[in-house]
The first five atom37 places (N, CA, C, CB, O) and aatype in JSON, in Angstrom:
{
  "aatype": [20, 20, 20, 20, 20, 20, 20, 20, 20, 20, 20, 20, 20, 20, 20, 20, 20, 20, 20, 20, 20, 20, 20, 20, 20, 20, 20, 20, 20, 20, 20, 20, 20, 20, 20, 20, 20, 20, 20, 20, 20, 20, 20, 20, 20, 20, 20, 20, 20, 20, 20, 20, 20, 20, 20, 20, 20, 20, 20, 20, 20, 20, 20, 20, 20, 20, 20, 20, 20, 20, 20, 20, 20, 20, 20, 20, 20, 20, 20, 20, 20, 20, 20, 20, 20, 20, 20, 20, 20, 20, 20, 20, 20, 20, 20, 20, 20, 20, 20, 20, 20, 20, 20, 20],
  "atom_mask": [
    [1, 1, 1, 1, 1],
    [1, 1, 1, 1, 1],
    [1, 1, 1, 1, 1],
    [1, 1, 1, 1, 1],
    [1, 1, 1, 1, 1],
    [1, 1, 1, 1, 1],
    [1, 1, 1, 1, 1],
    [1, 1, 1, 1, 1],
    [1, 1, 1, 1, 1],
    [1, 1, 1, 1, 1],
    [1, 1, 1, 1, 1],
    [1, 1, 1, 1, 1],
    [1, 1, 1, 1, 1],
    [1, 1, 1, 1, 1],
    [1, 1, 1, 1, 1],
    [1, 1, 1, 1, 1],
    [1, 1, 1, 1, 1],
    [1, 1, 1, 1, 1],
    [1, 1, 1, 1, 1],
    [1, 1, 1, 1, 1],
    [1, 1, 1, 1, 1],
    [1, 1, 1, 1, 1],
    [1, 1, 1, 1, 1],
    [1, 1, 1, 1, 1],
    [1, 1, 1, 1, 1],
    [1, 1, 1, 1, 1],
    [1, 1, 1, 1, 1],
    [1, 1, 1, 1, 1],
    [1, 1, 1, 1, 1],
    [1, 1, 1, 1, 1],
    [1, 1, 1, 1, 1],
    [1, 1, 1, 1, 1],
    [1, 1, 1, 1, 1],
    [1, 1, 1, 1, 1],
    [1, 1, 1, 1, 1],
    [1, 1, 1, 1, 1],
    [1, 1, 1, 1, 1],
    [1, 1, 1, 1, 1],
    [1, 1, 1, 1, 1],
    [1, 1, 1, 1, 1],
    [1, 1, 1, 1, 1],
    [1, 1, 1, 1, 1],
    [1, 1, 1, 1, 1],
    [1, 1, 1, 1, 1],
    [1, 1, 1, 1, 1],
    [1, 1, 1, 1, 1],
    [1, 1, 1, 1, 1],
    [1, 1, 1, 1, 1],
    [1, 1, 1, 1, 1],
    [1, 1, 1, 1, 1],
    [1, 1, 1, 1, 1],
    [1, 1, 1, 1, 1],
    [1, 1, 1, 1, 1],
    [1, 1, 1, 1, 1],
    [1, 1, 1, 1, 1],
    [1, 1, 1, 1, 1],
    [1, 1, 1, 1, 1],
    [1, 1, 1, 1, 1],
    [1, 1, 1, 1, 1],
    [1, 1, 1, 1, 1],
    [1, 1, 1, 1, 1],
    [1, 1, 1, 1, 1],
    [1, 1, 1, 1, 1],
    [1, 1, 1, 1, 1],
    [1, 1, 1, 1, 1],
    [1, 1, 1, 1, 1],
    [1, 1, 1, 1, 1],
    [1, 1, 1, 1, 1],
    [1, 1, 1, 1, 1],
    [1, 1, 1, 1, 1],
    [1, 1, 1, 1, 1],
    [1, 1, 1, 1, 1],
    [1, 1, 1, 1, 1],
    [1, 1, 1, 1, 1],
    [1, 1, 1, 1, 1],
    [1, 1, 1, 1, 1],
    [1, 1, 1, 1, 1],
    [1, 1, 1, 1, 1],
    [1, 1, 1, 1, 1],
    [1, 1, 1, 1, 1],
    [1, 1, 1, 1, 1],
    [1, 1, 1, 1, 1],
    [1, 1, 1, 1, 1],
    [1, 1, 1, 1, 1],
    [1, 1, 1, 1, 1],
    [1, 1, 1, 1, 1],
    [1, 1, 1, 1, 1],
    [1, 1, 1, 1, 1],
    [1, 1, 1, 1, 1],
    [1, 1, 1, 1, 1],
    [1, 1, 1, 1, 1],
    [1, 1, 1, 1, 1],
    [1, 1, 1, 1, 1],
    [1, 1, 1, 1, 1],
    [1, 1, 1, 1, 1],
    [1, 1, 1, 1, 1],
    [1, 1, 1, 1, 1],
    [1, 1, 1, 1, 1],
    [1, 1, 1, 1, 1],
    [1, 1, 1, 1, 1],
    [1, 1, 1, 1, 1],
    [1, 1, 1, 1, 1],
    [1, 1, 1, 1, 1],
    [1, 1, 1, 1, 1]
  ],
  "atom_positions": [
    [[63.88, 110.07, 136.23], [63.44, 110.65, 137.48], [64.65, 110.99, 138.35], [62.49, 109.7, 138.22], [65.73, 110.41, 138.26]],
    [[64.35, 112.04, 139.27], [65.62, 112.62, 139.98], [64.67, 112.98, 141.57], [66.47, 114.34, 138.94], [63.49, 113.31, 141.68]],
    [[65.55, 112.8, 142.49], [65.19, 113.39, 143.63], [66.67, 114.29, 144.28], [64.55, 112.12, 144.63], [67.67, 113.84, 144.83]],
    [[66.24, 115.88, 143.88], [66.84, 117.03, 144.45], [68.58, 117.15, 143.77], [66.74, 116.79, 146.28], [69.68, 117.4, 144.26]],
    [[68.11, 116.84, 142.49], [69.59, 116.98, 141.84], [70.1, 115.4, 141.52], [70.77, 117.83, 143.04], [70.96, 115.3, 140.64]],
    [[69.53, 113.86, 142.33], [70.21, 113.09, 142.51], [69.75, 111.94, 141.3], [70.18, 112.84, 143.93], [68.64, 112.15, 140.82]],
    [[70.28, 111.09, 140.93], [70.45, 110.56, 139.92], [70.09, 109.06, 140.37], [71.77, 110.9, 139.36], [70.68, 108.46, 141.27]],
    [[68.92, 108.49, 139.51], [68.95, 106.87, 139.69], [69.88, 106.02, 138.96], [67.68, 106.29, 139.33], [70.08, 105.97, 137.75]],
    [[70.58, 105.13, 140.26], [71.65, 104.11, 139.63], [71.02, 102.91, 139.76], [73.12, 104.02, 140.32], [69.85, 102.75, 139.4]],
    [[71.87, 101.78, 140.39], [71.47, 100.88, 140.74], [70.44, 100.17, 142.24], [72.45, 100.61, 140.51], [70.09, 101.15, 142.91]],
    [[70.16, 99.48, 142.57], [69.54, 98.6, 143.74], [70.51, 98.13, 144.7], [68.83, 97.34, 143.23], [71.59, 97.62, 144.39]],
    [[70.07, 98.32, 145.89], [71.57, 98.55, 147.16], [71.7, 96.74, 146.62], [71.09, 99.1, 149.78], [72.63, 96.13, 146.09]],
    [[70.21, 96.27, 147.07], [70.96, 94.91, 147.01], [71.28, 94.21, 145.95], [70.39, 94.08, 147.59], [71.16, 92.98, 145.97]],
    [[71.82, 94.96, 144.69], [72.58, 94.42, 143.24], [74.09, 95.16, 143.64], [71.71, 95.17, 141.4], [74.81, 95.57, 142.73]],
    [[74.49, 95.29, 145.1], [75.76, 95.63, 144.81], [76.16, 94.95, 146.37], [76.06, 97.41, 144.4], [75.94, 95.55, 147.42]],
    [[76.99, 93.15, 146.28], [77.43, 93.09, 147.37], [78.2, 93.97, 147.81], [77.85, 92.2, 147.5], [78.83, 94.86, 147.26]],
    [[78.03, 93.48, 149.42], [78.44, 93.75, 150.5], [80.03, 94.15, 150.41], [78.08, 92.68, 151.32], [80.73, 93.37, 149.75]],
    [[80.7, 95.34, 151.03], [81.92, 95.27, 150.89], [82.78, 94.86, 149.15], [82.1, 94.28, 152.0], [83.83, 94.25, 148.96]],
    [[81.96, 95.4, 148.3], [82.26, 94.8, 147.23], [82.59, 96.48, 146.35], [80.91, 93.61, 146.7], [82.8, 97.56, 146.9]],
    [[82.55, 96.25, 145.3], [82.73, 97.71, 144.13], [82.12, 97.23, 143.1], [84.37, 98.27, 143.56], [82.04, 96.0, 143.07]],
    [[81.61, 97.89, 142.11], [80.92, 97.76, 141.15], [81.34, 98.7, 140.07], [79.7, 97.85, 141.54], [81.95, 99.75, 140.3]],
    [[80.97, 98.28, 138.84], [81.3, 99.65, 137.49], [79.94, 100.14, 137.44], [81.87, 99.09, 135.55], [79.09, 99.39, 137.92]],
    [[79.63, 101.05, 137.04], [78.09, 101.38, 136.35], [77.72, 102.91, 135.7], [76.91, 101.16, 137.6], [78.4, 103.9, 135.95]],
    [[76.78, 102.93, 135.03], [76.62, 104.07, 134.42], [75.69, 105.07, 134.78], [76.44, 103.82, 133.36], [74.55, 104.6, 134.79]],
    [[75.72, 106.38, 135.11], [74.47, 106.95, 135.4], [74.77, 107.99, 134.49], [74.07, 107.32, 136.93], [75.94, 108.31, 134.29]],
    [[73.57, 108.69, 133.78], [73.71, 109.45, 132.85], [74.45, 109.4, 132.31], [73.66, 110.26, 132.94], [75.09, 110.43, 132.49]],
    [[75.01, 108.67, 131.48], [76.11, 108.14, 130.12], [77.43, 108.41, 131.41], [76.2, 109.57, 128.07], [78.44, 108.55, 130.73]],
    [[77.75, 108.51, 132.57], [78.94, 108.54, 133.23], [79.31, 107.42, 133.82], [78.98, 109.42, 134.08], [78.47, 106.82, 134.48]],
    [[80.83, 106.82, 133.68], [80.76, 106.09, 134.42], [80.94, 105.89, 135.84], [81.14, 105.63, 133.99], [81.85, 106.49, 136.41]],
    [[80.4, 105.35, 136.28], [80.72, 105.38, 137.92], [81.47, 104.29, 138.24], [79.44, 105.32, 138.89], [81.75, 103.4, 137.44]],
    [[82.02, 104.36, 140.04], [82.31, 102.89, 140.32], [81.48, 103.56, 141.8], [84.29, 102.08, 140.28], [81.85, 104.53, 142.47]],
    [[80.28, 102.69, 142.01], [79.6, 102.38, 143.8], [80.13, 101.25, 144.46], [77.85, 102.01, 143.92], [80.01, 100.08, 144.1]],
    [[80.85, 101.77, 145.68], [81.61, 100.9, 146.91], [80.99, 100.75, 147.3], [82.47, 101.1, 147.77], [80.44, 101.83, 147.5]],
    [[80.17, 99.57, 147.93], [79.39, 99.29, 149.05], [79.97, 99.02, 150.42], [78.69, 98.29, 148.72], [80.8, 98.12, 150.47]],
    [[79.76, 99.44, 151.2], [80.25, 99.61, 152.74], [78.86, 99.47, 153.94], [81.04, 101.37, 152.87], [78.64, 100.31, 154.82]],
    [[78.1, 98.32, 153.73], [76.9, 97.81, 154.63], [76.32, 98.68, 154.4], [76.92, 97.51, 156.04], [76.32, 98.7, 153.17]],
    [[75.52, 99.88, 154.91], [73.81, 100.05, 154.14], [74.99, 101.5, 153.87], [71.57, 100.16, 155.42], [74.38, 102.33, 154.55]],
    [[75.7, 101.94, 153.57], [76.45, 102.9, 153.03], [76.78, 102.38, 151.83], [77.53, 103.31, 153.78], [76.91, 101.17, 151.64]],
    [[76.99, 103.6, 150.64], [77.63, 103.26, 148.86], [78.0, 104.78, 149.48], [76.35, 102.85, 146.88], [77.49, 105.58, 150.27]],
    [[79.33, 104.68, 148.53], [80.22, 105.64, 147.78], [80.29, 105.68, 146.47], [81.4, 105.51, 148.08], [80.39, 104.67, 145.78]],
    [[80.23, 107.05, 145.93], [80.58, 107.01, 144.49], [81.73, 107.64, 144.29], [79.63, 107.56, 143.62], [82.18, 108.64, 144.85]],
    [[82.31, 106.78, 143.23], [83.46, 107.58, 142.72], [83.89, 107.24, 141.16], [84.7, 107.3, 143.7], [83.56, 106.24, 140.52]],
    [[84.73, 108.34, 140.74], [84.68, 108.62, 139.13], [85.56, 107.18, 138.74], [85.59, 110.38, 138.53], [85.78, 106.44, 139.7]],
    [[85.9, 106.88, 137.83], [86.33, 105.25, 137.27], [87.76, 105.59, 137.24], [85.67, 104.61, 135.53], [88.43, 104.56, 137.14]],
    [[88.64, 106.92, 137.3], [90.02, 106.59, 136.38], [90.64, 107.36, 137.64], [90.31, 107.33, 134.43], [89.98, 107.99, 138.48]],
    [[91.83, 107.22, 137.63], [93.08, 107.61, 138.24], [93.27, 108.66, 138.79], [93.95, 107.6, 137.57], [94.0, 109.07, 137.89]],
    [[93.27, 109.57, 139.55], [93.65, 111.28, 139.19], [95.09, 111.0, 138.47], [93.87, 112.54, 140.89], [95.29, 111.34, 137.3]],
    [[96.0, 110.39, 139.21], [97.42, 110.38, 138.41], [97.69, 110.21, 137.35], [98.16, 109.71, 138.68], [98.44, 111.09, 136.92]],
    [[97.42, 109.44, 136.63], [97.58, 109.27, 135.12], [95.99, 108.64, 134.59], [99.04, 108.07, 134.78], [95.9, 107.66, 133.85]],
    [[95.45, 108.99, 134.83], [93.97, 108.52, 133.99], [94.48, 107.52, 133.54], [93.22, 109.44, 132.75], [95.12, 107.63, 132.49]],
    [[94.34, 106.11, 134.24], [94.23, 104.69, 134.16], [92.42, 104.46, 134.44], [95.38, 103.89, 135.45], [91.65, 105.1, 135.15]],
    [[92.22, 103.47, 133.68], [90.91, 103.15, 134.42], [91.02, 102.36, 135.95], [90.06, 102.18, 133.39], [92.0, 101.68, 136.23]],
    [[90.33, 102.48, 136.53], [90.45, 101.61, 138.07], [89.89, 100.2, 137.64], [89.33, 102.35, 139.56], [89.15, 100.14, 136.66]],
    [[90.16, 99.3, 138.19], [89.08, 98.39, 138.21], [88.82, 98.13, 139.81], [89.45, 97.02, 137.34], [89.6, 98.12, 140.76]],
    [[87.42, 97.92, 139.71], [86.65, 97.69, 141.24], [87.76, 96.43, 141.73], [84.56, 97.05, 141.14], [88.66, 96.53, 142.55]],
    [[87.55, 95.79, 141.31], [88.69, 94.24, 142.03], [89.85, 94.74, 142.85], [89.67, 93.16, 140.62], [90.31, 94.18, 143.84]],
    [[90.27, 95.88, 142.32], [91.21, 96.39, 143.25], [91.22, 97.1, 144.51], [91.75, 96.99, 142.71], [92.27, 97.47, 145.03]],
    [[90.19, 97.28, 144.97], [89.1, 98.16, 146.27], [89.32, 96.97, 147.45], [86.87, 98.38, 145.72], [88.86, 95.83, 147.42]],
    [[89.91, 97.41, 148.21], [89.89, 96.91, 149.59], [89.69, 98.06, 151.13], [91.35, 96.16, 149.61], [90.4, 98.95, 151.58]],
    [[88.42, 97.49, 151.55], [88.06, 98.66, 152.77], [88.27, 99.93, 152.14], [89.08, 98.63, 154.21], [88.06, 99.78, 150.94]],
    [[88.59, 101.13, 152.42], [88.13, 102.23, 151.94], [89.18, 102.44, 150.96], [87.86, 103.3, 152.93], [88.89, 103.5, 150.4]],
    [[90.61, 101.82, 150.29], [91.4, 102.2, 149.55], [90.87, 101.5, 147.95], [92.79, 101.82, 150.21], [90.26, 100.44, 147.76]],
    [[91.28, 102.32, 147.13], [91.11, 101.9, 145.3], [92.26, 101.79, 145.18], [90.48, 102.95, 144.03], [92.68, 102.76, 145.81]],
    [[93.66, 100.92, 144.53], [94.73, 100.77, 144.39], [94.66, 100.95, 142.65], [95.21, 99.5, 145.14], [93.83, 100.25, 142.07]],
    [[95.49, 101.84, 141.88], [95.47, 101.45, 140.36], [96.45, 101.01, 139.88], [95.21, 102.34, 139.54], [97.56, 101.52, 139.93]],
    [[96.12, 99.94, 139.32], [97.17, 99.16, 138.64], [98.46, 99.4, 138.08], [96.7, 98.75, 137.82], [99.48, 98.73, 137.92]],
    [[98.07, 100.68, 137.8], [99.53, 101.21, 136.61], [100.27, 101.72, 137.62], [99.3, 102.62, 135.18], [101.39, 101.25, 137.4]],
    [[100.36, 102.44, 138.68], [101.28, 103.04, 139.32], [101.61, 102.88, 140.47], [101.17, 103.98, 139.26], [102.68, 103.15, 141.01]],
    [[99.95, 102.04, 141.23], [100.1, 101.68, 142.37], [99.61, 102.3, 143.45], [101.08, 101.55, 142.47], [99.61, 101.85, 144.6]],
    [[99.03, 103.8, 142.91], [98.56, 104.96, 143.51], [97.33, 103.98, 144.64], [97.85, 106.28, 142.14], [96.91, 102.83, 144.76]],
    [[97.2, 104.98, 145.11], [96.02, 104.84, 146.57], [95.44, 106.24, 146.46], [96.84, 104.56, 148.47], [95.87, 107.39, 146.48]],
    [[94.36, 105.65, 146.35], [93.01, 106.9, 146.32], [91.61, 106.05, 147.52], [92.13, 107.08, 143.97], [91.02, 104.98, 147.46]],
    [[91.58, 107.0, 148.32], [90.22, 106.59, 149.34], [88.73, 106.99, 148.65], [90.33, 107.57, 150.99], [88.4, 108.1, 148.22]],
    [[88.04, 105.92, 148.68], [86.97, 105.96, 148.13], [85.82, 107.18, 149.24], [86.58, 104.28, 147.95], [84.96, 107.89, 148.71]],
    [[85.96, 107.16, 150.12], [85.42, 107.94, 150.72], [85.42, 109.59, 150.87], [85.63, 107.44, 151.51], [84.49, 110.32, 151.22]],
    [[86.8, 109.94, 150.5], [87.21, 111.52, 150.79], [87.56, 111.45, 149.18], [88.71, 112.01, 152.16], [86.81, 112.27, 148.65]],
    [[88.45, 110.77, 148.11], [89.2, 110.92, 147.28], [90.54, 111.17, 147.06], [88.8, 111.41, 146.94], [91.25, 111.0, 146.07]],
    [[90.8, 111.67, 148.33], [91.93, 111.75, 149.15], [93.37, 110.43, 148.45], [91.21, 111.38, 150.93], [93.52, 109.22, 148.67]],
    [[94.12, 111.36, 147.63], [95.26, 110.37, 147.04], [96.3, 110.52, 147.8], [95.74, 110.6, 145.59], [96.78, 111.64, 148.0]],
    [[97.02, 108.92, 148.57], [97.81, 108.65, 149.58], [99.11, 109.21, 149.28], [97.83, 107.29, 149.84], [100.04, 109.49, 150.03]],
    [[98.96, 109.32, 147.81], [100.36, 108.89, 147.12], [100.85, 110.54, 146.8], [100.14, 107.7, 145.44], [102.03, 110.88, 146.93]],
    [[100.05, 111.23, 146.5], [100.18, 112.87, 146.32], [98.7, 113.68, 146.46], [100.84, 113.23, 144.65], [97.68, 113.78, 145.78]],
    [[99.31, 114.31, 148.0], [97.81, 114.67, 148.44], [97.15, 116.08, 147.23], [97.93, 115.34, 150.42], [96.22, 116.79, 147.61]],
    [[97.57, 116.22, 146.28], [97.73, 117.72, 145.49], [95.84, 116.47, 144.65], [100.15, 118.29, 143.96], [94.65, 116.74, 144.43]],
    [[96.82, 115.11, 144.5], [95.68, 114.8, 143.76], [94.25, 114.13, 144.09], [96.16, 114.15, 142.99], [94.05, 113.59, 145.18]],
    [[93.49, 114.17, 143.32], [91.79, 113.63, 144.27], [90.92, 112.78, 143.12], [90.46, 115.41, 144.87], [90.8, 112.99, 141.91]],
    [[90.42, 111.88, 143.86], [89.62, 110.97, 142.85], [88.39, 111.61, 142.89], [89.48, 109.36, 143.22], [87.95, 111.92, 144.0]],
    [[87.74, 111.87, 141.9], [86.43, 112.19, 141.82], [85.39, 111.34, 142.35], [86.2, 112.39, 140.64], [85.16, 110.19, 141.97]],
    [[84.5, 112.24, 143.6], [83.46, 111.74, 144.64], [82.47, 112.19, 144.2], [83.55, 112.09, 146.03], [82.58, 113.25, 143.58]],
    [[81.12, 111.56, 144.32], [79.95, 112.21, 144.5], [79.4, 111.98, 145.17], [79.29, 112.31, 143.86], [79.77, 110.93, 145.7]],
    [[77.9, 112.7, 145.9], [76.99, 111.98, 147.03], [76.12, 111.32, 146.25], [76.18, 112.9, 148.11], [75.83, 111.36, 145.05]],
    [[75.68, 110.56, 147.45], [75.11, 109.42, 147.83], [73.63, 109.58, 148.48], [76.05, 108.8, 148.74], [73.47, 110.34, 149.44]],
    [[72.61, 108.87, 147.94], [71.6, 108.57, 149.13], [71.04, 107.25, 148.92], [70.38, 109.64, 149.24], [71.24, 106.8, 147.79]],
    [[70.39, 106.51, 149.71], [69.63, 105.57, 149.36], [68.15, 105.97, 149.87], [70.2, 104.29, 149.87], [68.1, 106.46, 151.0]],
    [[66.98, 105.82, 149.17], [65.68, 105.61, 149.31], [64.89, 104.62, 149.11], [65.26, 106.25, 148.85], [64.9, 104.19, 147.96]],
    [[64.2, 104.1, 149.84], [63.45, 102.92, 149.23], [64.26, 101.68, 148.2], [62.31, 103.67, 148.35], [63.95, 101.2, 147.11]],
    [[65.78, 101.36, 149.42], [66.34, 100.57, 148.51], [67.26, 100.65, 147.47], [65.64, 100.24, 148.11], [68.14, 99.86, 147.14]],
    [[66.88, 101.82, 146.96], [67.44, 102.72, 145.59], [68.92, 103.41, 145.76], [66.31, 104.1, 145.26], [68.68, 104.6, 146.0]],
    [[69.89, 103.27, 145.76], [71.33, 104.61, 144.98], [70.75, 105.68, 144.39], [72.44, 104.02, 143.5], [69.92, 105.68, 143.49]],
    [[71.1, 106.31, 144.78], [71.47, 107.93, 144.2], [72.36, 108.83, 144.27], [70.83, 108.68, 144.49], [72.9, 109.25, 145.29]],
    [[72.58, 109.21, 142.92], [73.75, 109.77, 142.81], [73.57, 111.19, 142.31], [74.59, 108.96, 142.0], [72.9, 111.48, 141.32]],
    [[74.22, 112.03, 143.06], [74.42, 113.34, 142.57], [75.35, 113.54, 141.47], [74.82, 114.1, 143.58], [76.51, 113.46, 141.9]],
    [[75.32, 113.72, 140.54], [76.76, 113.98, 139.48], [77.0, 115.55, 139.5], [76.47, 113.46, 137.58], [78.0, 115.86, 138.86]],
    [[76.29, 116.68, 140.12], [76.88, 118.14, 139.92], [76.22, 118.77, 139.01], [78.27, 118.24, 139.53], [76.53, 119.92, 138.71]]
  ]
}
């Protein structure tokens, strides 16, 4: 099931608070930031060198990746480190509790 393009993920409240998560929607992987009744989505790997991210590394709106150290904002995609590069975003809604994700 889809509402207007958007994709069922997970349950707001299976993703603490201020926390990040991995997950899959349509065989993709995602990572959903939770930010109080706000989620962000964003794509799992690096723009800079396609590292995978891991959520553990997410503090307030920055994703830090391990290998290089890069800073990517979970919110815009916006990379600190070379603005040329961008983490892959998608929207967001919640309904009845529910994530949704647009993948494009």
């Amino acid at each position: 099931m889809d509402i207007l393009g958007y994709k069922k993920s997970l349950f707001l409240q299976d993703i603490p608070d201020n926390k990040s998560v991995e997950t899959e929607v349509e065989n993709m992987a995602l990572m959903l930031h939770r930010r109080g009744e706000q989620v962000y989505a964003t794509g799992v790997y690096c723009p800079h060198a396609e590292v995978r991210l891991d959520p553990r590394n997410c503090t307030g709106d920055l994703i830090i990746c391990k290998a290089h150290g890069y800073k990517s904002n979970i919110k815009t995609g916006e990379c600190l480190n070379e603005p040329d590069l961008k983490l892959n975003t998608f929207p967001t809604l919640i309904e009845a509790g529910v994530v949704w994700v647009k993948l494009y």
